[in-house]
C-alpha positions as a Markdown table, in Angstrom:
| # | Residue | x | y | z |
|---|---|---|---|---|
| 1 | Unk | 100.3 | 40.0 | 90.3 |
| 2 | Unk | 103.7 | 38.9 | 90.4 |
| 3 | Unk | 104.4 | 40.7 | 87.1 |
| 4 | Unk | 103.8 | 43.7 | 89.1 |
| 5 | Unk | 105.8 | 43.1 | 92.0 |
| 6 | Unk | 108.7 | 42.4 | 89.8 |
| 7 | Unk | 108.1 | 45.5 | 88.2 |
| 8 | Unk | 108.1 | 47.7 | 91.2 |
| 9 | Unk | 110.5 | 45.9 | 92.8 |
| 10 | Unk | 112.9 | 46.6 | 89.8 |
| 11 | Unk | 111.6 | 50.1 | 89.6 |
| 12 | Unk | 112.7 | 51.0 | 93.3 |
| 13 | Unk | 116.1 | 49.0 | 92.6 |
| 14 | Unk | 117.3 | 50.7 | 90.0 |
| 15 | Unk | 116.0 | 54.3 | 91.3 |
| 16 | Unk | 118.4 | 53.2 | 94.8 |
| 17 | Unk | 121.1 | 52.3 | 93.0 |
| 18 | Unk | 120.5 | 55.7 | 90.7 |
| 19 | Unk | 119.8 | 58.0 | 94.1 |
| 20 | Unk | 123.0 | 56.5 | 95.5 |
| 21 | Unk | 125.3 | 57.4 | 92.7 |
| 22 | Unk | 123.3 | 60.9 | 92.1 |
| 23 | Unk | 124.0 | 61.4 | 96.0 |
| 24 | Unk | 127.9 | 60.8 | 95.3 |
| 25 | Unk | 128.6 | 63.6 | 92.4 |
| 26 | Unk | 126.3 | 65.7 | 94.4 |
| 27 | Unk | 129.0 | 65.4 | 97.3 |
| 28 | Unk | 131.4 | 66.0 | 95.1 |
| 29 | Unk | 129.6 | 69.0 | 93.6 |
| 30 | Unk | 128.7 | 70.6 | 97.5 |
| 31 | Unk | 132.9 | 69.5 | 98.5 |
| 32 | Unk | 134.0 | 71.8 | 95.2 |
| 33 | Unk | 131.3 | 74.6 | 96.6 |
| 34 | Unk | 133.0 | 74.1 | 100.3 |
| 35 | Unk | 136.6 | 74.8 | 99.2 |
| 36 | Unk | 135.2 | 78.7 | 99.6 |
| 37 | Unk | 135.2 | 77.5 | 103.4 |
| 38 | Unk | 138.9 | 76.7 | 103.0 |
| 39 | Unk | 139.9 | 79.7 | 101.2 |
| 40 | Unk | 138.5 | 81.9 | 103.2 |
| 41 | Unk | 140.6 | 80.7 | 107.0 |
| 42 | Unk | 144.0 | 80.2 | 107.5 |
| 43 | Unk | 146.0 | 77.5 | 106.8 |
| 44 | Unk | 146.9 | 75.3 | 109.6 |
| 45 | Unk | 150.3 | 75.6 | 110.7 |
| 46 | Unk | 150.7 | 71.8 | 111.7 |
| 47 | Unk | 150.5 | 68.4 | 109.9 |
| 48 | Unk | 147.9 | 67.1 | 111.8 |
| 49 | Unk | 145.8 | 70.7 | 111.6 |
| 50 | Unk | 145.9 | 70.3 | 107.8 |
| 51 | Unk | 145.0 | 66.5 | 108.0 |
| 52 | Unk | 142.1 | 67.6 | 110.6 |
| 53 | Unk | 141.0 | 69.7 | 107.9 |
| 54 | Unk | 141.1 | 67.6 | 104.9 |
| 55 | Unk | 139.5 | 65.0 | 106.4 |
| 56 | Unk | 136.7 | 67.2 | 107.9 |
| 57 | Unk | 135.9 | 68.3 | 104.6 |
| 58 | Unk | 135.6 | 64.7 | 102.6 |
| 59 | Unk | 133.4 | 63.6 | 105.9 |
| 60 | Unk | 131.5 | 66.1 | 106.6 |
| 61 | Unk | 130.4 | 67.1 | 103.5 |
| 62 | Unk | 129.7 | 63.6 | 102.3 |
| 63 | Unk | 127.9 | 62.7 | 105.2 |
| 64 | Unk | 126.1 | 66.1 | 105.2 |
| 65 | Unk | 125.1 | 65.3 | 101.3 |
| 66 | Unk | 124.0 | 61.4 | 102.3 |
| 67 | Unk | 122.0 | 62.1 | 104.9 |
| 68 | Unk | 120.2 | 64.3 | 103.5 |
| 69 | Unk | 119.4 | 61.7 | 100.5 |
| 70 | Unk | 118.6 | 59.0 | 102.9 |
| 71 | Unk | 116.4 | 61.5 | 105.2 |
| 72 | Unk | 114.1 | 62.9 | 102.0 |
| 73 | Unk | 115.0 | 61.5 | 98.5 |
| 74 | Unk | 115.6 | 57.8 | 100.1 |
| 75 | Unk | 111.6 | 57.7 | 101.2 |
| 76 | Unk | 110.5 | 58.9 | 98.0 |
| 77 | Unk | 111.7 | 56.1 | 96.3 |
| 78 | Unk | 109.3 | 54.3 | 97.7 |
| 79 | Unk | 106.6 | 56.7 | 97.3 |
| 80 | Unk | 106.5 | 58.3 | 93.9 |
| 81 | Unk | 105.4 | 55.9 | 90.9 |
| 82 | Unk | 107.1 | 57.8 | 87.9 |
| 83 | Unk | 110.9 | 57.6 | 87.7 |
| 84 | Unk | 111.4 | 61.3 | 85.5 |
| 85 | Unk | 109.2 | 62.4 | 88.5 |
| 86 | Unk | 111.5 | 61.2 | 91.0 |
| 87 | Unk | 114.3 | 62.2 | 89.2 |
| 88 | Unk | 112.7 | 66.2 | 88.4 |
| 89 | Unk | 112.1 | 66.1 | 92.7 |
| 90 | Unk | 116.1 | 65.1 | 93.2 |
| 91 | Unk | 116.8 | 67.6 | 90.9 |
| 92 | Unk | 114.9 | 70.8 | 92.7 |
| 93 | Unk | 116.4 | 69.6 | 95.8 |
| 94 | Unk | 120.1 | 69.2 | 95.0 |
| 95 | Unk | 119.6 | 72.4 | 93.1 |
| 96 | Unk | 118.3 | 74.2 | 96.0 |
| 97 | Unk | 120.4 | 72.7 | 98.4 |
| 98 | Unk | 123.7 | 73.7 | 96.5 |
| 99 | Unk | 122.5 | 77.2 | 96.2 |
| 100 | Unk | 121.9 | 77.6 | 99.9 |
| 101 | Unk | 125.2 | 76.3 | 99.9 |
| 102 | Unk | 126.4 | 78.6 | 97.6 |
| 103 | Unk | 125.2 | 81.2 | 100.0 |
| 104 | Unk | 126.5 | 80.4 | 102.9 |
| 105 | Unk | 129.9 | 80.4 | 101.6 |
| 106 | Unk | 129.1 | 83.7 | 100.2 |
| 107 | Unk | 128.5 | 84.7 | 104.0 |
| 108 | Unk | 131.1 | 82.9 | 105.3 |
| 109 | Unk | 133.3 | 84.6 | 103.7 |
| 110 | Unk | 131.6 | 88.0 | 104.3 |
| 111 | Unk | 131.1 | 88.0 | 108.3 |
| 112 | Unk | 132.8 | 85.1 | 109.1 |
| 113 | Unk | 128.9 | 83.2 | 110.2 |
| 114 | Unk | 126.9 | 80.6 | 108.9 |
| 115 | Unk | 123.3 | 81.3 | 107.9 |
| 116 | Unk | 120.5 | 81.5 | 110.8 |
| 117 | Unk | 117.3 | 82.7 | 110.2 |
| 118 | Unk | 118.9 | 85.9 | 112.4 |
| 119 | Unk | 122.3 | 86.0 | 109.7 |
| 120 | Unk | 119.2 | 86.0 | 106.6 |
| 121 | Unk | 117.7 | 88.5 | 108.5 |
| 122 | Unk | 120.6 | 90.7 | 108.8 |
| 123 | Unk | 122.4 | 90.1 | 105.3 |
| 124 | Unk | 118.9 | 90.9 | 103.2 |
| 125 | Unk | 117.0 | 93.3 | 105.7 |
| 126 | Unk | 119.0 | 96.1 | 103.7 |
| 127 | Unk | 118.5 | 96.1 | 99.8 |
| 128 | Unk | 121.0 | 98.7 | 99.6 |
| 129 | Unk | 123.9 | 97.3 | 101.0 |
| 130 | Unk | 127.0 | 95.6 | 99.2 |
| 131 | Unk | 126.8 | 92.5 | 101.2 |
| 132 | Unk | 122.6 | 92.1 | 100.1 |
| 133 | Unk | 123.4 | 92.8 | 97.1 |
| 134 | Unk | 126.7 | 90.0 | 96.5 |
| 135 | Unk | 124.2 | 87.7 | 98.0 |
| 136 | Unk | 121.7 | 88.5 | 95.8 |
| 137 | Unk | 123.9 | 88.1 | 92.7 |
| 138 | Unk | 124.6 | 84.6 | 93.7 |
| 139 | Unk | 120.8 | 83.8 | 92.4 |
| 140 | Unk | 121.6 | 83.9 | 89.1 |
| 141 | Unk | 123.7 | 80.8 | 88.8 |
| 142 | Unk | 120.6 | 78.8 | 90.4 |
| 143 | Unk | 119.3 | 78.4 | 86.9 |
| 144 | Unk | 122.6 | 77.2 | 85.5 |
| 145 | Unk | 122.6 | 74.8 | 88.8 |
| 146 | Unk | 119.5 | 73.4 | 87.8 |
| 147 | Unk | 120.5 | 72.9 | 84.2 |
| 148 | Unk | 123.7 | 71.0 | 85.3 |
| 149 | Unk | 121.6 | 68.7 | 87.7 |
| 150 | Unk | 119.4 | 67.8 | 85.3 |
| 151 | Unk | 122.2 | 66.8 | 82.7 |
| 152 | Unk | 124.0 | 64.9 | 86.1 |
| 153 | Unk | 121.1 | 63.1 | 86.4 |
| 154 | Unk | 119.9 | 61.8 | 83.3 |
| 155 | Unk | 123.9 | 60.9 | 82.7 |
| 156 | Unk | 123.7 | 58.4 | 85.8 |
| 157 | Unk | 120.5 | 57.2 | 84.6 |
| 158 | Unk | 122.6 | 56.1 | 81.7 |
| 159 | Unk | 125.5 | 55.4 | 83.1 |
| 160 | Unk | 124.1 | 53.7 | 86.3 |
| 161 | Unk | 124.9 | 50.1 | 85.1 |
| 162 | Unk | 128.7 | 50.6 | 83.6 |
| 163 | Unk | 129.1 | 53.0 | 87.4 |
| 164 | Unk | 127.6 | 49.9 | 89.8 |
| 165 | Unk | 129.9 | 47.4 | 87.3 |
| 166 | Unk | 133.1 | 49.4 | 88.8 |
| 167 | Unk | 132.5 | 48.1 | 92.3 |
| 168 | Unk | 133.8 | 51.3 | 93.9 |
| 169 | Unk | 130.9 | 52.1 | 95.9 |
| 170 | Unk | 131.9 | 50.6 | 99.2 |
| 171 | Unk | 135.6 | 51.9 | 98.9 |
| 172 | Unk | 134.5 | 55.0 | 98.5 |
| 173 | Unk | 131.6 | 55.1 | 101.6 |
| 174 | Unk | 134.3 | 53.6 | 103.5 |
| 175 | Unk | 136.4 | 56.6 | 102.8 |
| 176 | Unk | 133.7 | 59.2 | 103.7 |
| 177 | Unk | 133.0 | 57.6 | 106.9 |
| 178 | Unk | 136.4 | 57.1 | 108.1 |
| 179 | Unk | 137.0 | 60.5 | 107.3 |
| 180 | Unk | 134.0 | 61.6 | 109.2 |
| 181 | Unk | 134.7 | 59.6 | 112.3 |
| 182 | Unk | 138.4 | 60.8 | 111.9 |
| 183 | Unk | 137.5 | 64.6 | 112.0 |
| 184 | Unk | 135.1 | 64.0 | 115.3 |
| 185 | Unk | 138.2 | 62.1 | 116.7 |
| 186 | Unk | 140.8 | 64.3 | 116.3 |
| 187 | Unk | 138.6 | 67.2 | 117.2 |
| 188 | Unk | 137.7 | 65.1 | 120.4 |
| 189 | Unk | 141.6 | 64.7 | 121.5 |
| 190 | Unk | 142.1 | 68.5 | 120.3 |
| 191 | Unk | 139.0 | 69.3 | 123.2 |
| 192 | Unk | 140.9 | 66.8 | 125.7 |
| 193 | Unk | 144.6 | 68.1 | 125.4 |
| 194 | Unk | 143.5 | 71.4 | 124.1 |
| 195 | Unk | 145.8 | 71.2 | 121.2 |
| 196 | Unk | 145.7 | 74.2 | 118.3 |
| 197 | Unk | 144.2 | 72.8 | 115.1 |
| 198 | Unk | 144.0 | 76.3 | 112.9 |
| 199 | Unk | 146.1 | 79.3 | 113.6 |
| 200 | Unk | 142.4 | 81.3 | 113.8 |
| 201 | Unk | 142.2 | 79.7 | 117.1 |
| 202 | Unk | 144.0 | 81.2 | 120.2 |
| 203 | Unk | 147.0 | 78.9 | 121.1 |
| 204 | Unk | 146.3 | 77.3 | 124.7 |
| 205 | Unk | 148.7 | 75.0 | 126.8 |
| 206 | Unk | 149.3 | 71.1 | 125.7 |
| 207 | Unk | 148.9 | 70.5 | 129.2 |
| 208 | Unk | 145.2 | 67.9 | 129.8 |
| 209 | Unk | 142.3 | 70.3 | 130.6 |
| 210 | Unk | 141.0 | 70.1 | 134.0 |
């Protein structure tokens, strides 16, 4: 009995500490994808525009990524007995979640909106057009997505002790979050004093809001 217990409780240890480091080069992986985000909006013309926007894409897209692992891979952990199952499931997720990502970019950069089930409706309704059809191109890298996550993961699976023995976990959670809370905070002041972030919004007065 306590054979077992050991056992599992290894099991769900090392599949944490695997989910956690899988969850990190996926952020990396959705922050390389987000860049289209970037290049497709102006520069900011000031120091602390640019700042807002390098910090809101570290937080937001690590925070995005992680909560998505803690809300449905994080459970799982718990739940699925075989490890190469769990592992297959993480894959199929972070491969479909990249590709919607992918997408999204795509029409981002297309119409300047994020998708909605109103923005699918509209970008696929017509088979014919350009945009429909752009989009539709972009399903042809999910195999090679797929391919890569599954060569990600089994190289944390073997990698996972010689990655936890670095001990840059924390440094590098606290850098997400302080980024994340940073972005919400300057965006808060930029609401309060109505200060221009990004030349693509209309410059208003300095002066406090009433």
């Amino acid at each position: 009995m306590v054979d077992s217990e050991n056992s599992y409780g290894e099991k769900v240890s090392r599949l944490v500490g695997w989910g956690h480091w899988f969850a990190f080069f996926n952020i990396i992986a959705a922050m390389l994808i987000g860049t289209r985000y970037i290049a497709s909006s102006p520069w900011p013309d000031t120091l602390l525009g640019q700042f807002y926007l390098f910090a809101s894409w570290i937080g937001h897209f690590g925070f995005l990524v992680f909560a998505l692992y803690l809300l449905v891979l994080f459970p799982l952990t718990f739940i699925v007995p075989s490890r190469k199952l769990f592992r297959l499931i993480a894959v199929c997720f972070a491969t479909f979640g990249l590709t919607v990502l992918l997408i999204d970019t795509q029409a981002y950069q297309t119409i300047n909106l994020h998708l909605s089930p109103v923005v699918w409706d509209l970008l696929f309704s017509d088979e014919n057009s350009t945009i429909s059809s752009d989009l539709q191109h972009l399903f042809i890298v999910l195999p090679p997505i797929f391919l890569a996550e599954l060569a990600l993961a089994e190289w944390v699976w073997r990698k996972q002790r010689k990655l936890s023995h670095k001990h840059v976990g924390r440094p590098l959670a606290a850098l997400f979050f302080v980024c994340f809370i940073a972005s919400h905070l300057i965006f808060i002041w930029q609401m309060r004093f109505s200060i221009t972030l990004s030349p693509c919004k209309k410059p208003i007065s300095l002066s406090p809001t009433q």
